[in-house]
C-alpha positions, 0 to 999 in steps of 0.5 A, a space after each residue: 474629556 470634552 474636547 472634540 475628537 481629532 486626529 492628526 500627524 506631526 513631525 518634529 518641525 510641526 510640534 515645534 511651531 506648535 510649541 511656544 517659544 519661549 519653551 525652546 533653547 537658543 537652537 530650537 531644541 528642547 531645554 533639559 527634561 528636568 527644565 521641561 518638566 518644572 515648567 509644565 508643571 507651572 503652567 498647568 498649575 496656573 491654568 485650569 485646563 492644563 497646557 493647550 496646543 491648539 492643533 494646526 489648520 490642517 489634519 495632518 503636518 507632512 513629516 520633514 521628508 524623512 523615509 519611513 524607514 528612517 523614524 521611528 512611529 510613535 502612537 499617542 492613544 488619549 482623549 485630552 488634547 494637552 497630553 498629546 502637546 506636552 508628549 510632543 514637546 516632551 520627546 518629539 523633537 528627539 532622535 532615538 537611536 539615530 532616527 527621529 520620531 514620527 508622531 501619529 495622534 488619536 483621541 479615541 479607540 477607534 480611531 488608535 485601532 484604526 490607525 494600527 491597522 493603517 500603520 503596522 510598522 509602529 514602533 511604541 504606543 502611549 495608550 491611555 486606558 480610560 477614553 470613550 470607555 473605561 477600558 478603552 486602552 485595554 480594547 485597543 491593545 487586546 485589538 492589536 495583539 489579537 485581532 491584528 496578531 501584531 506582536 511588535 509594537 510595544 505598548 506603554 500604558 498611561 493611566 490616572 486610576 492605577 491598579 484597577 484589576 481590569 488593567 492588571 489582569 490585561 498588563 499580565 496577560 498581554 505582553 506589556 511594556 511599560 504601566 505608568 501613572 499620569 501624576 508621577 510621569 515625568 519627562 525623564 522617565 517619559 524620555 527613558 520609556 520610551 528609549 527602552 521601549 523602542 531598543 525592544 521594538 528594534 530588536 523584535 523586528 530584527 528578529 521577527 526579519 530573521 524569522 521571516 527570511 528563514 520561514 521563507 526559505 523554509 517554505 522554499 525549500 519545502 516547496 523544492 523538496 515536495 517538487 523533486 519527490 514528486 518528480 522522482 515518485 513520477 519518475 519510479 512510475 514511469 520506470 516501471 511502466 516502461 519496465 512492464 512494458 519492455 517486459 511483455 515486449 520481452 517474454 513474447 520473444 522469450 515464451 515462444 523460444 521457450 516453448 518452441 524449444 521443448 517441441 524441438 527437445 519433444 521431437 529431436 533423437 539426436 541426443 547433442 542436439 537435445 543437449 543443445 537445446 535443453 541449456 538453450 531453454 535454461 539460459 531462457 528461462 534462467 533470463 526470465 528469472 532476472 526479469 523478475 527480479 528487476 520487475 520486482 524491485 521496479 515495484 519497490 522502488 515505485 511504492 507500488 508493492 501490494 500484498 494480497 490478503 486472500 484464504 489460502 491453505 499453507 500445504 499447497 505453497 509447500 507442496 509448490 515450493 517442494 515441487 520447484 526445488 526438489 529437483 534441482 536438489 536432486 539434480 545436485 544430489 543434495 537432500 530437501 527436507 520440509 517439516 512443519 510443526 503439528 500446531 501450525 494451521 493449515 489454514 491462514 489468511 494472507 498473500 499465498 503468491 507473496 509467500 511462495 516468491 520468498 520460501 523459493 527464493 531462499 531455498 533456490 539460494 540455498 541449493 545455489 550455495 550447497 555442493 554437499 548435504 542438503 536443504 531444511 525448510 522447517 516451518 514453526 508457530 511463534 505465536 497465536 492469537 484470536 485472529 492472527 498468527 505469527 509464523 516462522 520459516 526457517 531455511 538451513 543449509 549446509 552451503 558455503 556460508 557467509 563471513 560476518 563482515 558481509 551479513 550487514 550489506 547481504 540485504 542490499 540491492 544489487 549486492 552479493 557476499 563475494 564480487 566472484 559469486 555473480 560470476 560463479 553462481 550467477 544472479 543478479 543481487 537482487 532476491 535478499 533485498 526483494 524477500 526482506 521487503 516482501 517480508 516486511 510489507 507482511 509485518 515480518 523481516 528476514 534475518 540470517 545466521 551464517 558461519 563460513 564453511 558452515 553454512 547458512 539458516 535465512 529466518 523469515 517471520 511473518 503475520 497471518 490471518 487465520 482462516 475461519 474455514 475448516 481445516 484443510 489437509 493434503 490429498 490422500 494417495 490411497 483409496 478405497 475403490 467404492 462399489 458399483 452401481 450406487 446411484 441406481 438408475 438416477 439422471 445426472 447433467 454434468 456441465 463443464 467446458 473442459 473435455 477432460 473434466 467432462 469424461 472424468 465425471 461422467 465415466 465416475 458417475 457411469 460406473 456409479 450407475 447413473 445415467 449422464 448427461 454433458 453440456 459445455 456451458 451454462 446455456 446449454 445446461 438451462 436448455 437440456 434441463 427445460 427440453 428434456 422429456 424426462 426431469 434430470 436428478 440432479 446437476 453437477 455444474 462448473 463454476 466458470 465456463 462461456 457464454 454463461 457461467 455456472 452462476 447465471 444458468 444456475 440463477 435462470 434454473 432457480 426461476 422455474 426449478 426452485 431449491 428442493 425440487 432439482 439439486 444443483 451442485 457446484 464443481 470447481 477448482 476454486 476452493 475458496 470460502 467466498 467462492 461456496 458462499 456465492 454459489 449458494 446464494 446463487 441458488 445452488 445446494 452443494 459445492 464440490 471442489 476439484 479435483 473431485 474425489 470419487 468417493 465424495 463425488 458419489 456420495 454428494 450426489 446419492 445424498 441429494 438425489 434422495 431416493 437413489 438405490 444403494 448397491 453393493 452389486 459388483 460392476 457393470 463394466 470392465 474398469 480394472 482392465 489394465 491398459 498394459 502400456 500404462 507405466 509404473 509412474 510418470 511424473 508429474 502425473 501421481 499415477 496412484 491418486 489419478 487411478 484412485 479418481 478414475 476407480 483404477 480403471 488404467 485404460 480411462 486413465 491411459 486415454 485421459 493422459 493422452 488427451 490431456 497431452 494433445 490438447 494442451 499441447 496447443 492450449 499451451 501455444 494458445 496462452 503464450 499468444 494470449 499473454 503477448 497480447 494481453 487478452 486477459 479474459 482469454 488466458 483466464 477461461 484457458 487457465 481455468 480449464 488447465 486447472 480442472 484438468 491439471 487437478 483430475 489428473 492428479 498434476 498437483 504442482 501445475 493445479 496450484 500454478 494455475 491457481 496463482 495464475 487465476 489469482 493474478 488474472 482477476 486482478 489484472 496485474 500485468 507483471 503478477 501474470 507475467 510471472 504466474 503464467 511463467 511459472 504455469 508454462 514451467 509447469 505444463 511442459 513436463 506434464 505435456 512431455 510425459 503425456 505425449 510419450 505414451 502412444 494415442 488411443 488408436 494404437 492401442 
């Protein structure tokens, strides 16, 4: 304990010299252990400090030129110089398992950690527990194990003050391989020690190598397979970039032969010819549809499939949905039929766009698949919570059917039931792959049940919100016409920048009784309102219009026209929730959605106006005379619901039509050059305007296109407008048609 502290290497040759010699064999090898040890014991008997090597002049003796591959490291941990010598002696000059040893000394524990650190490849440690402390050899090897994480190296632990607790809570805890008492350790048992101790360290490198390759290949191959999804997750984008891309580049070309086709089909009394161009636009639009579908499932593929969580109300997707395929039902002579159960809401939170592409696509397979009887679309609750519902969307068909070793791959891409029906029934395989993952994407699935010769029933179950706003109910047809002369003799400002929606409103308002004022944009609204000599009653303001909206003029009204002194009511196609919250935080006091009843319409504004004269005088002017050359019906225009908005004034109603078909004829034009373009803000007042006039109009079908649109447009997604604006164009034609058969005003 009070020999100065040292530390230096030996190798076998160097613990040899420092041996006597007279402790070596003939051949400079050690005697038998047994020889060893009876002398050791002899010598440290006789001499009060036990056997001394006195250590060489230098620090450290150079090992014999052996590779440090090629021994074994063995530390000796203890404070009393003998204990090295004999250990040496003991073992030194032994190979363990073909290597000899290569002994590092240290007499403390600082100086055994550091030479752990210096040296990780040690192979056995023989640590004494008490040093320079009580628990020095316990410091040491709670050092190496967790501050050098070094779980190779195998620790012998010598000790003269056996089981003491500190110790055997540190032989329990760490992973031990040996405790020995100084007194009993002989060199045999020294020798086996230390032989076992190694055999485990081999083992544990052999292992811990194995252990290392693979972790490096794993890493490797972590690193490889994170770098092919990356290429091909870059890959997915860049497709449907480019596929968006060639899209535009395709339906430019595409909506001009579209639409220049219906004028030709407009204008053409050749009937071969009109043969000739109505299967021109239905190869163009049926090519369109596959465009779609490829867009589609480009987005899919790519991750970039988003769902839409927006109020909506569940009558204007089945009411898009009858309009699209009750034709071409009709067409076949094949019956569809929606029936939706009385405890479903009307009302729901979720993706109206997203549904609408799935019930079309399935009941558009249905007729495809059908050549006699007909389609069912029947739409039941699942279930029902506080805030969301589950409902179900079943379309049944009396088709062809499906055998059942096709069902399994009918969900997968590019796959139909039968090779021959991509022939037959065209299409490029891709809708039932779209729809399920649609479905999925809104927390549902699609399932399908089908016999041949039986046909078909395609389930889709999807979760919705359910909207907090007031139930919603399709538009009445039947009306009550009001009477005349209403509104007395009160002001009103109407303020659209639609032509349509302004003469609709003002003729309304006229026959009410009221004296009208139109503008076309918020400027001129906040400047008729501030110049005029006599104060307006009341405002009827759009939302959406150039130059200044309804919001910013009705914002600049409220700053010299507080609430309660002029009211300001709000007339839009946007019949949203969050659109009324933001015109009355804009300082408007009313919100009418179009298209406006008259009826309501009337009786919003004499609610506000305050000290209007009610009247139930007859009319002041001559609104029922028939037009005469107004027909029965005109579809797409429900005759009976627009006459009921116009007071049934056939003539008003006869002029609007005409308009309506002359000035969307160009407004039609004007969007697919917008759309080549990509002058969103441009389509988005021009739909804007359709919407109002499609809705006063009673163009129910084209008013809930031109919502989609809208949606899309605000979100600047290049391939929803594409396909919504589709969609509108499809819409529009038939009502520009219609409104163009019937003969101007001036030749009336």
């Amino acid at each position: 304990m009070g020999e100065p502290s040292c530390r230096w290497l030996l190798s076998t040759a160097g613990a040899a010299r420092c041996a006597a010699e007279d402790r070596l064999g003939p051949q400079g090898r050690l005697e038998t252990a047994e020889s060893i040890d009876r002398q050791y014991g002899e010598q440290m008997t006789n001499s009060p400090s036990g056997f001394r090597c006195e250590p060489p002049q230098n620090s450290q003796v150079e090992n014999t030129g052996a590779d440090a591959e090629d021994v074994w490291k063995v530390l000796i941990a203890d404070d009393a110089p003998d204990v090295h010598t004999v250990t040496r002696l003991t073992i030194g000059q032994e190979r363990f398992l073909g290597r000899p040893l290569f002994i590092l000394s240290a007499y403390n524990s600082a100086e055994a950690m550091e030479l752990l650190a210096e040296h990780s490849d040690v192979a056995v440690a023989l640590i004494d527990v008490v040093m320079d402390t009580d628990e020095a050899g316990l410091a040491i090897i709670r050092h190496a194990r967790d501050i050098l994480g070094n779980k190779l190296v195998r620790m012998l632990l010598r000790t003269g003050q056996s089981g003491r607790f500190p110790e055997r809570q540190v032989t329990a805890q760490y992973d031990i391989d040996g405790y020995h008492d100084k007194t009993n350790l002989s060199a045999t048992r020294l020798y086996s020690a230390v032989y076992a101790a190694i055999r485990a360290y081999k083992t544990l490198r052999e292992l811990d190598g194995r252990n290392r390759t693979l972790d490096a290949e794993i890493a490797r191959r972590t690193v490889e397979f994170q770098r092919l999804a990356e290429e091909a997750s870059a890959a997915n984008k860049a497709k449907t970039s480019i596929m968006t891309n060639v899209s535009h580049e395709i339906r430019t070309p595409m909506n001009a032969i579209i639409g220049l086709t219906r004028l030709a089909i407009n204008h053409s009394k050749d009937d071969r010819q009109k043969d000739y161009l109505n299967k021109i636009e239905k190869s163009a639009s049926g090519l369109l549809r596959i465009l779609n579908d490829i867009l589609d499932w480009s987005k899919i593929e790519a991750g970039m499939l988003e769902v839409e969580r927006m109020p909506f109300e569940l009558h204007q997707v089945l009411e898009d949905v009858k309009s699209i395929i009750g034709t071409r039902a009709q067409q076949k002579g094949l019956s569809f039929v929606i029936g939706v159960a009385p405890d479903v809401p009307a009302s729901l939170v979720g993706d109206s766009l997203r549904l609408r592409q799935i019930l079309v696509n399935l009941t558009d397979n249905a007729v495809k698949f059908t050549v006699l009887g007909g389609i069912a679309l029947q739409v039941t609750m699942l279930g029902i919570e506080t805030e969301h519902c589950v409902l179900s969307f079943a379309v049944s068909d009396t088709g062809v059917g499906i055998g059942a070793s096709q069902l399994e791959r009918l969900f997968r891409p590019f796959h139909q039931a039968d090779t021959s029906t991509t022939r037959r029934y065209g299409g490029t395989g891709l809708g039932l792959a779209i729809c399920r993952n649609l479905a999925l994407a809104m927390g549902g699935d699609v399932v399908i049940e089908s016999a041949l010769g039986k046909g078909s029933t395609f389930t889709t179950t999807l979760r919705f919100g359910r909207s907090a706003a007031p139930k919603s109910t399709v538009p009445a047809v039947s009306f009550e016409p009001p009477q005349d002369g209403r509104l007395g003799q009160c002001r009103v400002l109407v303020v659209d920048d639609d032509e349509i929606n302004l003469q609709v409103a003002s003729e309304i308002l006229t026959d009410a009784g009221a004296h009208v004022r139109t503008v076309s944009s918020g400027r001129e609204a906040v400047s008729a309102i501030f110049s005029e000599a006599r104060a307006f009653d009341a405002v009827l303001m759009d939302m959406q219009m150039p130059d200044m909206d309804g919001l910013a003029a009705t914002r600049a009204i409220r700053l010299r026209r507080p609430t309660g002194i002029l009211p300001i009511i709000a007339m839009t196609a946007h019949a949203m929730e969050p659109e009324r919250r933001r015109c009355l935080e804009a300082g408007m006091d009313d919100y009418l959605a179009k298209p406006v009843e008259p009826v309501k319409l009337v009786a919003t504004i004499a609610r506000w106006v305050g000290d209007a004269v009610l009247s139930s005088g007859a009319s002041t002017s001559s609104a029922h005379d028939a037009a005469g050359d107004l027909p029965g019906t005109l579809p797409p225009f429900d005759l009976a619901d627009a006459l009921a908005r116009v007071k049934g004034r056939r003539r008003l109603l006869y002029g609007l039509i005409v308009k309506f078909g002359q000035t969307y004829e160009i407004v039609m034009m004007e969007m697919q050059d917008c759309l080549a373009r990509q002058q969103w803000g441009d389509l988005r007042k021009r739909v804007h305007r359709l919407h109002g006039a499609s809705a006063s109009l009673s163009l129910r079908h084209l008013a809930a296109t031109c919502e989609t649109a809208e949606q899309a447009l605000a979100k600047a997604d290049g391939v929803a407008i594409d396909r919504a604006i589709d969609t509108l164009l499809e819409a529009l034609r038939p009502a520009v048609t219609a409104a163009k058969s019937l003969k101007s005003a001036e030749t009336l």
